[in-house]
C-alpha positions in Angstrom: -6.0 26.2 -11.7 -7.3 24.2 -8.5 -10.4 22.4 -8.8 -13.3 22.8 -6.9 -13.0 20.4 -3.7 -15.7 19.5 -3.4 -15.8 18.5 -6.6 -12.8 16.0 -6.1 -13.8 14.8 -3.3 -17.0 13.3 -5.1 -14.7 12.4 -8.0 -12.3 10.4 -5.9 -15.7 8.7 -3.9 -16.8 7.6 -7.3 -13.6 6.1 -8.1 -13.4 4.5 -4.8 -16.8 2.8 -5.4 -16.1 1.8 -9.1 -13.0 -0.3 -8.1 -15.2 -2.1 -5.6 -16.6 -4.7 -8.5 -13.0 -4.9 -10.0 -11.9 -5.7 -6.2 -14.2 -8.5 -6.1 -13.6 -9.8 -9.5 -9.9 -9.8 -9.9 -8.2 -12.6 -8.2 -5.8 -15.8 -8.9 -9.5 -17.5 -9.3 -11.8 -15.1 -11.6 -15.6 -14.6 -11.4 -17.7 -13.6 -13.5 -20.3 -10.1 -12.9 -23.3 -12.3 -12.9 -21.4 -14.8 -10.1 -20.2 -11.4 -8.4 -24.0 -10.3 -8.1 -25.2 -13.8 -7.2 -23.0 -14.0 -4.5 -23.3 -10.2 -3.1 -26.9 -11.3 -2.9 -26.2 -14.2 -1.4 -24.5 -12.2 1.4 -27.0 -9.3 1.6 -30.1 -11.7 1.8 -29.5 -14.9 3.3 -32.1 -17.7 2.6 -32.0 -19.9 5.9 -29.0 -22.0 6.0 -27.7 -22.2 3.0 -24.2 -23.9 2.5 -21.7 -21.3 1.9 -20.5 -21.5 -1.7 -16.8 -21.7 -3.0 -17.9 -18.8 -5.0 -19.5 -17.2 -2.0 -16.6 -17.7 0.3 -14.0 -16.5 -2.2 -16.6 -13.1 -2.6 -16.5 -12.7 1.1 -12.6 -12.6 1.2 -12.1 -10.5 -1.4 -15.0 -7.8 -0.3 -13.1 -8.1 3.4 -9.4 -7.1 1.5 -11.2 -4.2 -0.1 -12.8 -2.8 3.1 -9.0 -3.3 5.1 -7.7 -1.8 2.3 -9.8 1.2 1.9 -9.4 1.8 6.2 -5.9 1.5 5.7 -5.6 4.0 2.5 -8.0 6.2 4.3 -5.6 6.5 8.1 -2.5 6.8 5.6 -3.5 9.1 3.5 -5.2 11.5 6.4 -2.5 11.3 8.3 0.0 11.7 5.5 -1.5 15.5 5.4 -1.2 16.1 8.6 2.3 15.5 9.3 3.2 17.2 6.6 1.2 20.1 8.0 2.4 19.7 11.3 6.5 19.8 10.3 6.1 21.2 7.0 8.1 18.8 5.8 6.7 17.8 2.0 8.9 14.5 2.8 7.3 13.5 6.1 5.0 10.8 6.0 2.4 8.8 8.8 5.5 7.0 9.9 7.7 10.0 10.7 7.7 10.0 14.8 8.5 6.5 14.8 5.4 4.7 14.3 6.3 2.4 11.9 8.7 1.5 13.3 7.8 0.8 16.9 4.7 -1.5 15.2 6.7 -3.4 13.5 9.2 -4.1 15.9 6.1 -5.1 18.6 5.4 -7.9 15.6 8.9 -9.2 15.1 8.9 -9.6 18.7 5.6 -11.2 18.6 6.3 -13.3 15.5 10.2 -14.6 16.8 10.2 -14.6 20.7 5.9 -16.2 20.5 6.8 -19.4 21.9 8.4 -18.0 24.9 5.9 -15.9 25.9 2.1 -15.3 26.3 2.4 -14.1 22.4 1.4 -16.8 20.0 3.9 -18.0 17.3 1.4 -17.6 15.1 -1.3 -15.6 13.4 -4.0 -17.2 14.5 -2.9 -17.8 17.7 -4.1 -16.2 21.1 -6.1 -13.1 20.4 -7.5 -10.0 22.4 -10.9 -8.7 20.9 -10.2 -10.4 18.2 -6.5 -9.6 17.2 -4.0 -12.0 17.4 -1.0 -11.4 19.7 1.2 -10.3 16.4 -1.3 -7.3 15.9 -1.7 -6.6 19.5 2.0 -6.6 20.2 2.5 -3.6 16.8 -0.4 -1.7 18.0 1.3 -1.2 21.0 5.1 -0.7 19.9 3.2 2.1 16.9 1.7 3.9 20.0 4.3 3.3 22.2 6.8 4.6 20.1 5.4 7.9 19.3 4.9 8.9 22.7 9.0 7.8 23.1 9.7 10.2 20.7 7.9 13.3 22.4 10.0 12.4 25.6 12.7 11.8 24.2 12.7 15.1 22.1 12.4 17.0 25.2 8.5 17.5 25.3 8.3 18.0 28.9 9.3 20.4 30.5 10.5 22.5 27.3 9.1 23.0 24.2 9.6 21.0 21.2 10.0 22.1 17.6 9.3 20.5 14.9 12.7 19.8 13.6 13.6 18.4 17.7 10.6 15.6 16.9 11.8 14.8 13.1 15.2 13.9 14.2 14.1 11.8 17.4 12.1 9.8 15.6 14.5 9.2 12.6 16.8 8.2 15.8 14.5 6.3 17.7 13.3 4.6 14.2 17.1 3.6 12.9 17.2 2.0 16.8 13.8 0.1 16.1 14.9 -1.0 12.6 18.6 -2.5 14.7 16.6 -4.1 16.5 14.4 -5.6 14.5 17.4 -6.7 12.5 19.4 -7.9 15.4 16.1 -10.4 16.6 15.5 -11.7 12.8 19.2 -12.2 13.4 18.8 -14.4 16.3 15.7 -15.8 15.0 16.1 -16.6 11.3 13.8 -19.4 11.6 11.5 -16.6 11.7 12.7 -14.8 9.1 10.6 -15.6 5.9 7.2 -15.0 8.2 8.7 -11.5 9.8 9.9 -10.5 6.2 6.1 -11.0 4.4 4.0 -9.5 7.2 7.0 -6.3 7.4 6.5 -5.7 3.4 2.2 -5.4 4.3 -0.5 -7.2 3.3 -4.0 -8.1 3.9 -3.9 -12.5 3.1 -4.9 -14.0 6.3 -7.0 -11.2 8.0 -10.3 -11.9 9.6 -13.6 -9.8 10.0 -12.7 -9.0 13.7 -9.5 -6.6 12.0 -11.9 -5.1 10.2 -14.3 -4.4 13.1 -10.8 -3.1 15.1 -10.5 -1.0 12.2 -13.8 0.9 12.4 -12.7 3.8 15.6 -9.0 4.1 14.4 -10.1 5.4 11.3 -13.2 7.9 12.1 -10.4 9.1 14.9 -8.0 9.5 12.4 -10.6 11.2 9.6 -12.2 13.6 12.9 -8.6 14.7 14.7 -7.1 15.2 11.4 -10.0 17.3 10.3 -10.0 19.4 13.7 -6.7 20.0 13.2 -7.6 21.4 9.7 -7.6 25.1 10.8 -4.2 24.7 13.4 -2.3 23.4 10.4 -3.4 26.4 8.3 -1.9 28.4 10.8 1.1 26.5 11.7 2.2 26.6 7.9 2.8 30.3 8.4 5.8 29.2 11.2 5.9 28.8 15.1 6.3 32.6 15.5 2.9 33.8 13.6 1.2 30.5 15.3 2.1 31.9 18.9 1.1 35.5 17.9 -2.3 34.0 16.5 -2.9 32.0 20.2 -2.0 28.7 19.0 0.6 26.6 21.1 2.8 25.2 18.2 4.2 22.1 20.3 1.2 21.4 22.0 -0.8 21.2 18.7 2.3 18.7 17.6 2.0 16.2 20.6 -2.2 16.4 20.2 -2.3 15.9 16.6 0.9 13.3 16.9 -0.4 11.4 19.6 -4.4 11.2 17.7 -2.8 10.3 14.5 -0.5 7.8 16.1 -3.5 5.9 17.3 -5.0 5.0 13.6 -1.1 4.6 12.3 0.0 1.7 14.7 -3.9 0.0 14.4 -3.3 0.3 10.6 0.5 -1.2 11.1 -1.0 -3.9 13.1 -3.7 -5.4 10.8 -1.7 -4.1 7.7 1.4 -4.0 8.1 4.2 -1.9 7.4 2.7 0.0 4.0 4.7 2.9 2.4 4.6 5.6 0.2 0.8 5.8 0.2 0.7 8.4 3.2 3.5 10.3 1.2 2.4 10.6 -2.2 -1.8 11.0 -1.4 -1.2 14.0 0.3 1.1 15.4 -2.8 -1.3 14.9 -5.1 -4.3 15.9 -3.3 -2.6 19.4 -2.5 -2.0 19.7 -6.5 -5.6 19.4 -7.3 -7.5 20.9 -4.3 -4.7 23.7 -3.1 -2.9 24.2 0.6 -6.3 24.0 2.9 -6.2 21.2 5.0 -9.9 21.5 5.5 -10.2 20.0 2.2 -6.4 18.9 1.2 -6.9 16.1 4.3 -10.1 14.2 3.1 -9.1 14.3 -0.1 -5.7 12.3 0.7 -7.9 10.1 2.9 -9.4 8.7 -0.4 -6.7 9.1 -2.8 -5.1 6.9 -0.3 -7.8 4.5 -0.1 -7.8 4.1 -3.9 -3.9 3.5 -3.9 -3.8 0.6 -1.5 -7.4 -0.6 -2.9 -5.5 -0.6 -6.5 -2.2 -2.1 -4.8 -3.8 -4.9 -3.2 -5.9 -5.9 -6.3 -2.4 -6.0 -8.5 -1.0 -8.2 -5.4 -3.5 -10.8 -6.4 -3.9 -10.8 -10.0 -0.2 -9.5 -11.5 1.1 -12.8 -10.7 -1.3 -15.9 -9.9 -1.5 -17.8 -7.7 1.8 -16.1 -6.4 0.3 -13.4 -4.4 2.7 -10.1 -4.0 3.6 -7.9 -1.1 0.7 -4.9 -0.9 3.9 -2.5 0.8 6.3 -3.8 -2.6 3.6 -2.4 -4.9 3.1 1.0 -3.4 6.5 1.3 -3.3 6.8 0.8 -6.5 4.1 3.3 -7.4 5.3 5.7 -4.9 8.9 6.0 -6.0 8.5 6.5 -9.7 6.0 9.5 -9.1 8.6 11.2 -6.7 11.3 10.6 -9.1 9.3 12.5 -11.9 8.5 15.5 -9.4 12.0 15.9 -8.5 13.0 15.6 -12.2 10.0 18.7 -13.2 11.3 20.5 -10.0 15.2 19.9 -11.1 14.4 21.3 -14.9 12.4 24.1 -13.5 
């Protein structure tokens, strides 16, 4: 029996907001809850100029990591839904049409051919609004890359279907991922760097990624929720769709190109993060049922609360080792999709 979605939605808003304290706590150095609310004060009523704290700058970190993390869940996890909507595919994911790819190749190019170029070597290098040249550089191979793909399937002047878009981008992705290969090749002084920031994380990001962060993911939440009612109507095939009004490959290259945009700026503060825009939307539909009106904000969050969970094991499984964010989710993701194939393989 499906549960009211409302209902989860405030569930999963609760959870979200519970794992904040545990997000601030949890860390290769510990606090305490009465340090955790000393500092929060600290930060939510200055007094003058008060030197800032070790326990107060650690706080600050850590309360950053959890609002990247929850931006990032959030984009995933929407758009996880609706590209599973949009090709009906239960195995497509936010990184389907090549995103993924094209981002992190536009940081390996970045991060290995910086010092011949106007791209910084490094992460703190030269910046625009804020974002280093690393971030800049995937934002613009996540966008670039999608709208590749909808040329490349033969967009314009014919139509495209959704199976046309699937296997351009699984082309056009295994092309990115040789390339990426063949520069790390080249470049293996580059190699550990390129390696860490390709696996995802949040260590080393700033307050202006965050601020970045802020459009890409109300774009994400609003397209993806204006697209609610298309989806429902896609999911009965192209045919019904065009009989209903609704132009099946136009809707594609809208919703694509909209989602695309909070992918590659997720990508390109995150990294390259997977599983959490596959499995959210899984077990979103379980609880809440096929709507996509309620299906996508509830993946938004479940999403949110899978990185925010991953990213708080990064720091604390193994201190002061921190792990790969991407390596975690992984090795959430691929255990729950093992167990649903098993259920669906004894059914």
């Amino acid at each position: 029996m499906k549960k009211s979605g409302g209902l989860f939605i405030t569930l999963l808003l609760l959870i979200l907001l519970l794992l904040g304290p545990l997000a601030l706590i949890g860390g290769s150095v510990p606090l305490g809850f009465n340090e955790m609310i000393s500092a929060l004060g600290q930060i939510l009523w200055p007094v003058g100029d008060t030197p800032l704290s070790p326990t107060l700058a650690i706080l600050r970190l850590r309360l950053l990591r959890y609002l990247l993390a929850t931006m990032v869940g959030i984009i995933l996890g929407a758009s996880g839904a609706v590209f599973q909507g949009l090709f009906m595919n239960p195995l497509a994911d936010p990184y389907v049409v090549g995103t993924s790819s094209g981002a992190a190749l536009g940081a390996v190019v970045a991060i290995t051919l910086g010092g011949f170029s106007l791209f910084s070597p490094s992460i703190e290098g030269i910046s625009w609004f804020g974002l280093s040249g690393i971030s800049l550089m995937a934002f613009i191979g996540g966008l670039g890359a999608t709208i590749l793909v909808y040329f490349i399937a033969g967009f314009f002047p014919r139509s495209t279907s959704s199976t046309t878009v699937l296997l351009a981008g699984s082309a056009m992705g295994s092309f990115f991922s040789a390339s990426i290969s063949i520069l790390l090749t080249l470049k293996d002084r580059d190699l550990h760097r390129a390696f860490f920031w390709l696996l995802g994380g949040f260590s080393g990001r700033t307050w202006d990624h965050l601020g970045f962060l802020i459009l890409p993911t109300v774009l994400s939440l609003f397209i993806g929720m204006m697209g609610a009612r298309p989806l429902d109507i896609l999911s009965g095939g192209d045919e019904q769709a065009q009989s209903l009004g609704l132009h099946p490959s136009i809707t594609r290259l809208f919703l694509s190109i909209g989602m695309a945009i909070g992918i590659s700026a997720a990508v390109s503060v995150a990294g390259t993060i997977g599983f959490v825009g596959l499995v959210s939307p899984h077990i979103a539909r379980r609880v809440v049922g096929p709507r996509h009106r309620i299906v996508i904000p509830s993946a938004a969050l479940v999403g949110a609360i899978m990185l925010v969970v991953a990213d708080i094991g990064a720091r604390t499984l193994v201190p002061p080792i921190e792990l790969p964010v991407g390596a975690l989710t992984a090795l959430i993701g691929a255990p729950y999709f093992l167990v649903k194939l098993l259920k669906r393989t004894a059914a």
